[in-house]
N, C-alpha and C positions, 0 to 999 in steps of 0.2 A: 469265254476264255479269260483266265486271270492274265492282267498283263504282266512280265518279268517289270520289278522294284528292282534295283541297283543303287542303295546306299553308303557312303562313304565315311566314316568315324577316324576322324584327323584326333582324336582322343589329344592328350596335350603336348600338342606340334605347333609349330609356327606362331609367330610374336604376330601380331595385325597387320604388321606390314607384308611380309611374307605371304600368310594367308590372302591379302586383298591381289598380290602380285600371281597368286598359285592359284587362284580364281579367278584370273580375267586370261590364264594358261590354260583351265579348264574347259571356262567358255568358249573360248576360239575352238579349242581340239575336239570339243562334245557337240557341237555348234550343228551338224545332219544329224544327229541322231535323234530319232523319234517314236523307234519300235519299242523301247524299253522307259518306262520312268527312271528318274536321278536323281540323287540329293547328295548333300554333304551338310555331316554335323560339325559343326564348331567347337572351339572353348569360347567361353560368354564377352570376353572382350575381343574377340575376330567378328563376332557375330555380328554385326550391324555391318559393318564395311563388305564382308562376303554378300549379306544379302544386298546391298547397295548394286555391290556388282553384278550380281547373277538376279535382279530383276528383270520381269521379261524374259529370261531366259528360260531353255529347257532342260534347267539345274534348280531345283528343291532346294531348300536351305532349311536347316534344322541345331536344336542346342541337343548338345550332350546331358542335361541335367536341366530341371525345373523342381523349385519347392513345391511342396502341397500345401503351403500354406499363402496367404492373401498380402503381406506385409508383415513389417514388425520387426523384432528384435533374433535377426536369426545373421548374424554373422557370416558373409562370404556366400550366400544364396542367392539366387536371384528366382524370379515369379514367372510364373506364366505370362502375366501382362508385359511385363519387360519384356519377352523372351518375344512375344507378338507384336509388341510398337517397334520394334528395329523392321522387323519383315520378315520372321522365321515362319514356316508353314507345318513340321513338323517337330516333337520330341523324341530324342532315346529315355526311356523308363524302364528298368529291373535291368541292368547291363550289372553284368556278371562281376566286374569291379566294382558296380556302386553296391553289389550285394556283399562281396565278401571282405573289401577294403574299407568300406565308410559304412558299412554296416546296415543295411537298407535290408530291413523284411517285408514278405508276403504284404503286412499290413499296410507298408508305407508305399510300399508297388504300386497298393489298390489306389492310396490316397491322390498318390499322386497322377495317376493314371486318370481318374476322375479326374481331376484338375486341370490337367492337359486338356479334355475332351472340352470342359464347362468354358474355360478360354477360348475353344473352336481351333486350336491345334491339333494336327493328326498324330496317336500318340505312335512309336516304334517299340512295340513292348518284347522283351527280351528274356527269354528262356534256356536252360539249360543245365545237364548235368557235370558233377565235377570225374574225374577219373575214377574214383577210389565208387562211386556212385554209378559207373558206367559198368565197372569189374562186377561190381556186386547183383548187377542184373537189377535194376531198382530204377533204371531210366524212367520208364513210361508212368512209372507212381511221382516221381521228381516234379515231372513236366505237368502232371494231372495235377500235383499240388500248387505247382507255382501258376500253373492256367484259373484254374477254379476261386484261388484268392485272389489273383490279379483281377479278374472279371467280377469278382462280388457286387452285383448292384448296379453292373449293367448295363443297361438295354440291348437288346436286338441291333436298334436302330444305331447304337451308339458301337456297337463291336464291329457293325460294317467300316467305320470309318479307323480303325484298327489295322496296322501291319502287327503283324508276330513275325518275330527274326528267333530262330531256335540258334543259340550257338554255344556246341558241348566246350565247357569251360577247359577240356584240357586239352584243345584244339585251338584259344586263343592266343596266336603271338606266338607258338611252338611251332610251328612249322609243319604241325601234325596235322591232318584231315581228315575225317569221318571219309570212308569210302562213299560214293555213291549211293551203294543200298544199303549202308549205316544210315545215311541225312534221308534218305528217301523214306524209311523203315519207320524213322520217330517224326519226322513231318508226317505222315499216314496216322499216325497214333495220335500225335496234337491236330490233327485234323478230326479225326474220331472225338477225340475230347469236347473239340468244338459244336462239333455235330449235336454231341448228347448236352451239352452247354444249352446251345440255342436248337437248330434244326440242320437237317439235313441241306438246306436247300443255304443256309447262312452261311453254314462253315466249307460249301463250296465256292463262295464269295472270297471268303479273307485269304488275303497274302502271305504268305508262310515263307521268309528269307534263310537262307542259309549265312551261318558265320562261323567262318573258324578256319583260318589260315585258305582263305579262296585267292588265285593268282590268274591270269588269262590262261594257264597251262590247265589247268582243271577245271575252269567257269563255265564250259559245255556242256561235262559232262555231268556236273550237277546239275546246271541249270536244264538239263533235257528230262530231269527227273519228276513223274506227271504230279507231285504234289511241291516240288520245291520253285519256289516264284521269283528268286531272285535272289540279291546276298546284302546283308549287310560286313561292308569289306574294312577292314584295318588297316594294317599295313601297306597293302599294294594299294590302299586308296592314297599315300603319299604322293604317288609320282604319278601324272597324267598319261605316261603311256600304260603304265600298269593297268590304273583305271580305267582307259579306253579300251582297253584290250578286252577287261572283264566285261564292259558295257556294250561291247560288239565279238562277243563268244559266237555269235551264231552266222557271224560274217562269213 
């Protein structure tokens, strides 16, 4: 049994103060719960003070973004190694705004994706199709191209330690949500993918998150869905009831 992931993307919310304030809210209010994994991603200056606080805890801490590169003259980036000397345990890589906003291809997905792993962070790799992409019937070709570049190079051993968060881009922040047997339909198919990637026996390993406008009102009934493992959540990850709610859907 895959266990349900419950991750949280504060994408650029709260100054460090806040954050370390809306992190020690979290801690208290998430403090039983143990059926389900947790995390929350940061912006890179909350990130150290969140993980401070949610050590020992049973809250995950993870950055929104890592370079693929080692140092050097790369303006406003930060590294992998930075991103793990605060305390971070995971990364988000290919999110659907670092693709279409700052411009991040297939190739940088991989690079960085590998970088994340060679650091010893778990990386959160991010899939999905845009609207115009979904009308056109061209999902499952979408997700096969952006899986197959993402994973270029590898390992078995190294894609076990891989979340996949699938989340249809016109579903982020809209209010919109893949029905049920939409999210269940193309996790099936990136699961397929995975399978012929590695083996059957791998791609019944790895965790497949749903994203795309998830609230406690619907977290069930995705989350009861046999291929969907959990969510990476936006919005409703702002307010700790919200996110309690989603991370106890099955209460």
């Amino acid at each position: 049994m895959r266990k349900i992931f419950i991750a949280g993307n504060w994408k650029m919310f709260f100054t460090a103060d806040k954050a370390r304030a809306y992190a020690t809210e979290l801690k208290e209010a998430l403090a039983d719960i143990n059926d389900v994994d947790l995390a929350v991603c940061t912006n890179p200056i909350a990130l150290e003070g969140v993980a401070k606080i949610l050590a020992g805890s049973n809250i995950g801490v993870g950055s929104q973004n890592c370079s693929e590169n080692n140092e050097g003259a790369f303006t406003g980036e930060v590294t992998t190694e930075m991103v793990k000397a605060v305390g971070a345990t995971y990364a988000l890589v290919g999110h659907s705004e670092r693709r279409t906003i700052f411009g991040e291809t297939d190739a940088i997905v991989n690079a960085k994706t590998k970088k994340i792993l060679a650091e010893g962070l778990l990386p959160i790799l991010c899939i999905g199709e845009t609207l115009e992409e979904r009308e056109g019937g061209i999902t499952e070709k979408v997700i096969k191209t952006q899986l197959t570049a993402a994973l270029d190079g590898i390992s078995a051993e190294d894609m076990e330690k891989i979340t996949v968060a699938y989340e249809p881009v016109w579903a982020i922040g809209t209010g919109k949500v893949a029905t049920p047997e939409m999210a269940q339909e193309t996790h099936a198919q990136a699961r397929q993918i995975l399978a012929n990637l590695y083996s059957d026996e791998l791609a019944q390993k790895v965790r497949i998150q749903y994203g795309g406008s998830v609230k406690p009102e619907n977290a069930k009934e995705l989350m009861n869905q046999p291929d969907i493992d959990g969510a990476l959540v936006g919005g409703a990850a702002l307010k700790a009831d919200s996110f309690k709610g989603i991370a106890t859907y099955n209460s």
